[in-house]
Every structure is written in C-alpha cells, then in structure tokens.
C-alpha positions in Angstrom: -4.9 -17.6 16.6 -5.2 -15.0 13.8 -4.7 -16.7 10.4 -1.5 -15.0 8.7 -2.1 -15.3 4.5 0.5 -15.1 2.1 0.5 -13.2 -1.3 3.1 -14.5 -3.7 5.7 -12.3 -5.5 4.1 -10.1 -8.9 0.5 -10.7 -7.1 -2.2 -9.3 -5.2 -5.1 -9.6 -3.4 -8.8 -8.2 -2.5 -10.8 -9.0 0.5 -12.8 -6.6 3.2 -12.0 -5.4 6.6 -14.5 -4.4 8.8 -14.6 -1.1 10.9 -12.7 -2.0 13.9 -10.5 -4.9 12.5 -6.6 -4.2 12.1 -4.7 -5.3 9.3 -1.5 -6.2 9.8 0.9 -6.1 6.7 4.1 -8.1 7.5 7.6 -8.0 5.5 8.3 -11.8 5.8 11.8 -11.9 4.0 12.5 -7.8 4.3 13.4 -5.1 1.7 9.5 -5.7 0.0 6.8 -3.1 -0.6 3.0 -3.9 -0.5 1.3 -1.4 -2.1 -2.4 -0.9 -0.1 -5.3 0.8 -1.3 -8.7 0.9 0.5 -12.3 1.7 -0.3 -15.5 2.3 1.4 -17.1 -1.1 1.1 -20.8 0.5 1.4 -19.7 3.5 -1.7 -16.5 2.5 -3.8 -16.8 6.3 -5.0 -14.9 7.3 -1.2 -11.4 6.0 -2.0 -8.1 6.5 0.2 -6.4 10.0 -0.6 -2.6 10.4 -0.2 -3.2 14.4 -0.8 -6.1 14.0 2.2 -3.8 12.6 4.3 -0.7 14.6 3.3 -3.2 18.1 4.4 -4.0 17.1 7.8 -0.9 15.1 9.1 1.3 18.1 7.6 4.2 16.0 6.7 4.8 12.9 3.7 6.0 10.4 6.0 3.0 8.8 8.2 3.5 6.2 10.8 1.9 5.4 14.4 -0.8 7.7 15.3 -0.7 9.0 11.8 -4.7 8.7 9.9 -5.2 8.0 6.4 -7.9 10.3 5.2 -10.3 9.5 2.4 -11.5 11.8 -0.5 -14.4 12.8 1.3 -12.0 13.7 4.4 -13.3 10.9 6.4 -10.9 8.7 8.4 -10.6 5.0 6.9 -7.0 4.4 8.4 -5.5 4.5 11.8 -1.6 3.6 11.7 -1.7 1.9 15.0 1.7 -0.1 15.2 4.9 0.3 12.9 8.4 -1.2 13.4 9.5 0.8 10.1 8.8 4.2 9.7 9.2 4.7 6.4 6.6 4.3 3.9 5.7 5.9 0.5 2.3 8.1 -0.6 3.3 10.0 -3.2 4.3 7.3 -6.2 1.1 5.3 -8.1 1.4 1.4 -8.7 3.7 0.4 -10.9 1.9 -0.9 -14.1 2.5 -1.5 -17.4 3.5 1.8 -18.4 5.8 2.0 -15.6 8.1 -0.9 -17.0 7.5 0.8 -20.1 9.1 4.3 -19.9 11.2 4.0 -16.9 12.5 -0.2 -17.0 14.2 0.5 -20.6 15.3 -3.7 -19.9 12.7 -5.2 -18.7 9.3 -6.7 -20.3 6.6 -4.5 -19.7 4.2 -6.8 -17.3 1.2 -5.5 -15.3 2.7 -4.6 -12.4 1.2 -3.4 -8.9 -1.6 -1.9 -10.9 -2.9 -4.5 -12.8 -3.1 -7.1 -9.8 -4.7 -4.5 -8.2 -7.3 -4.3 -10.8 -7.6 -8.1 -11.3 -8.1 -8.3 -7.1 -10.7 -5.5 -6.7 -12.9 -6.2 -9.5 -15.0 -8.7 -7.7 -15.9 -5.6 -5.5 -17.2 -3.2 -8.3 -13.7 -1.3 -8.7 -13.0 -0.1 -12.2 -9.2 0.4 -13.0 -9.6 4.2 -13.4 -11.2 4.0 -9.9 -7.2 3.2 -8.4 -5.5 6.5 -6.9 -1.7 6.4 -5.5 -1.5 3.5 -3.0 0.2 3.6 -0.1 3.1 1.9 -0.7 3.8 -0.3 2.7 7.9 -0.3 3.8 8.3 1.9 0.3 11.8 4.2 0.8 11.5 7.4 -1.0 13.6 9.9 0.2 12.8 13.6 -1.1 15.4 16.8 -1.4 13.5 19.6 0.5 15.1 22.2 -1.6 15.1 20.8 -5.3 11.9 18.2 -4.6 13.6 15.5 -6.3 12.9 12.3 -5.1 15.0 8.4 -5.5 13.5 5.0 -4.8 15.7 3.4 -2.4 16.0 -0.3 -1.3 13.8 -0.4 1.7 14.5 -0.6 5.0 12.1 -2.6 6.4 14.1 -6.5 7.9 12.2 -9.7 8.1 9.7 -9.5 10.6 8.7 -6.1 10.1 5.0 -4.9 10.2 2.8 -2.1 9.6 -0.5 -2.3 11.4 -4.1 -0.3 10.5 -7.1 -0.2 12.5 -10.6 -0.1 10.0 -12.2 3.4 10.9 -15.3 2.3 8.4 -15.7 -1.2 6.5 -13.7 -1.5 3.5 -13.0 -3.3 0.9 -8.7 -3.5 0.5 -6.2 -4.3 -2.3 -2.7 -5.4 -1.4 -0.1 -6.3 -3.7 3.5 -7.5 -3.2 5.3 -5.1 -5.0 6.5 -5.8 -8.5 9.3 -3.1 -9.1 12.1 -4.2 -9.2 13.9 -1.0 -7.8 11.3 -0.4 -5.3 12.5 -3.9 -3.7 16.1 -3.8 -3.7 16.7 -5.9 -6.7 14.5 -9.0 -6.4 10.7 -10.1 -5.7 9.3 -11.7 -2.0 6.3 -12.3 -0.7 3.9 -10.1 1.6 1.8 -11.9 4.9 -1.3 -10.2 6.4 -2.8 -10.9 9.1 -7.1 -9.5 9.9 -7.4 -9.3 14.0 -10.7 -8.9 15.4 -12.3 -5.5 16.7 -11.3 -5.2 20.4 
C-alpha cells in the first residue's frame, strides 16, 4: 500500500515525483488549500506556469483532463482525478508581505511562500525562482464583468483529493496553506500520497 504523508498546519514540504508517478493531494479534515508548485528536476529554470496553462485550456478553472503547462510550454501536469473542482491559479503564496498589507491583525509570519522556500532549497530553488502556485481546493470566485475576485472558504469536505500524473520528473513543493481566509478561518493539515507509474 501507497504510504500517505502528512504535512502539519503553517508547513511545507519538497520531495520529487518521477514522470509517470501520480500525486495525490488529499483534504484530510476539509476547507484547506495546499498550495503546489513543480519544477523540472533535470533544469529548475522550466517552472509550472499558471498563464501557460490558462492559454491552452482557455478557461481559469482546471480540473480532470485539464494539463498544467510549464514556461517552456511543455506538459508537467495531468489532472487525472478530482472530487472538487474548484481550485485557484491566479493568486501567489501567501508570505510575509501578504500578512503584511492585507492581515492588518495578524503577525506577519512566512506564510505559503517561505515554507516553500525553506522545502525547495535542498533542490537548488532560489526564492525569486517561485511563480503563483496552484493553490489545491483554493475557492476564488471572479466577476466576469468587473474582474474582481473574493477568497472564499473552500469547498473541498474531508476526504477530498486532487490527483496529478508526472508528465516529466520533478522536483514538487506543497504547503498546507497558511491564510487564514483562504481556509475558512482555521489551519489543518494536508496528506499526499506518490503512486507508482502504471
């Protein structure tokens, strides 16, 4: 059986996924994002792009059968399975300046960003290397007229899964989220699971 790891609330994680391998990204407790980012694990210059992505699929909200697109308009992604449906590409990892100008209460922390940082830098990734993530179970709902967006609770229940198949080896960051908003109001934990090529 497929090992299923845990990443504690505020935190993060790095490891690599080879080409073929799905990752599957599960909401244990519900209403949490996991922000993912990926990289080529043979060039860390060919990086996940949401505008890529965005081009090709046509539309903002990617699910099953959807491909996330790199830089270099290669395919590093395939959504394969997703009991949600709703998932954010457009908003960048939280950070420290994030608390700062739009958490007027809260301590500025690191955030998504800086556990990203702190989990990929054993692979070579710089912190001006990170683009926008794609922000796993992440409800952002846009107005098509004004283009105004809000960050909604999401709707993602316990149990709930996102899975990617590797179209190249990679090296991956995955946080669970640490906005407060993002998560309807409190902090849980993500699970993963790697399962082998077919």
């Amino acid at each position: 059986m497929t090992a299923q790891h845990r990443i504690a609330p505020r935190s993060g994680a790095g490891f690599r996924l080879a080409k073929g391998e799905t990752l599957v990204v599960v909401d244990p407790m519900g209403e949490q994002v996991a922000d993912l980012l990926v990289f080529n694990a043979d060039d860390i210059d060919e990086v996940l792009s949401s505008g890529r992505s965005f081009d090709y699929a046509e539309r903002i909200y990617l699910t099953t059968g959807d491909k996330l697109y790199s830089n270099r308009s290669n395919v590093m992604l395939d959504i394969v399975s997703d009991s949600v449906g709703r998932h954010d590409f457009l908003l960048t990892p939280c950070s420290y300046d994030t608390f700062r100008i739009c958490y007027e209460n809260e301590p500025p922390h690191r955030g998504c960003f800086g556990n990203l940082a702190a989990a990929l830098e054993p692979y070579g990734v710089l912190p001006d290397r990170i683009p926008s993530a794609f922000n796993c179970f992440m409800n952002v709902p846009v107005d098509g007229e004004t283009g105004r967006f809000k960050v909604l609770p999401p709707i993602s229940k316990a149990g709930d899964h996102i899975a990617f198949r590797a179209a190249m080896d990679l090296v991956v960051g995955l946080t669970a989220c640490s906005a407060k908003d993002s998560n309807g109001g409190s902090f849980k934990p993500i699970e993963y699971r790697i399962e082998p090529a077919a």
